[in-house]
C-alpha positions in Angstrom: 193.1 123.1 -99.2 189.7 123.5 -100.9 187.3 120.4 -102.2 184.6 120.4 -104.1 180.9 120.1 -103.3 178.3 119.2 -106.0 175.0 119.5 -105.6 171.9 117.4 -107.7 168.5 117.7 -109.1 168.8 122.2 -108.7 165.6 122.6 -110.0 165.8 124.6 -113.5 164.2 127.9 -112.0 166.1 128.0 -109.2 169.3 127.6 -111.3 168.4 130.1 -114.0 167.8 132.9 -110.4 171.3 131.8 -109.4 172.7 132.3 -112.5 170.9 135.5 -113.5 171.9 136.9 -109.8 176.0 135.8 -110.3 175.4 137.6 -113.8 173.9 141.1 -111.7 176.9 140.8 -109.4 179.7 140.4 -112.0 180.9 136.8 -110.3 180.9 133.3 -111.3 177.8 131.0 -110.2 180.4 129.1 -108.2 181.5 132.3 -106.3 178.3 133.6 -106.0 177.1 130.4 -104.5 180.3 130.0 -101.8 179.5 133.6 -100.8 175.9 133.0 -99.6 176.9 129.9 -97.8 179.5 131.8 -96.3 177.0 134.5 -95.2 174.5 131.7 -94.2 177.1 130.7 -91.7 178.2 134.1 -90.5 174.8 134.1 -88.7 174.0 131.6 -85.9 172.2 128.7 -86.0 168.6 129.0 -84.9 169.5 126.6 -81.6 172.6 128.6 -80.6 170.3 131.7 -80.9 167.4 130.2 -78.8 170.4 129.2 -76.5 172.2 132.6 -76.6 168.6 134.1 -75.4 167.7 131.4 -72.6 171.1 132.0 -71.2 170.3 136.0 -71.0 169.2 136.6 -67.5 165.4 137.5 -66.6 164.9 141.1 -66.8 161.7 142.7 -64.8 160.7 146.4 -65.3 159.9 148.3 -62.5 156.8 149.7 -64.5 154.5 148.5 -67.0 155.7 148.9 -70.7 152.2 150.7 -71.0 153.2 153.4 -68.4 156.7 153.3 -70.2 155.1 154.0 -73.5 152.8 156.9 -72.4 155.8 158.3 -70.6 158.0 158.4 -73.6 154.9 159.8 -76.1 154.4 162.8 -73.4 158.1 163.6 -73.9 157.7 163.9 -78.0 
């Protein structure tokens, strides 16, 4: 089942970019729109990414990334 969302006061510039942009692409405003929210959402949120990272355990090198660095560049 679908439903419809309406959104208010678009400012006039930013619907005359959304319009030109659905234009470039061959779509309908509306389509072009519901595509970009639903690539907004593909990506996470910016608290499940902060949690994703917290949750990573603590990784220590061995050497300094400075020593790691001048190692790589003397393999080049």
């Amino acid at each position: 089942m679908t439903t419809m969302i309406q959104i208010r006061n678009v400012p006039e510039p930013l619907h005359r970019q959304l319009k030109a942009r659905a234009a470039l692409e061959g779509v309908s405003m509306s389509r072009f729109i519901l595509r970009e929210i639903e690539r907004a959402l593909e990506r996470p949120s910016r608290r499940e990414l902060l949690d994703a990272i917290g949750s990573q355990p603590e990784f220590v090198l061995d050497r300094s990334p400075a020593d790691i660095l001048r190692e790589e560049r003397g393999l080049r």
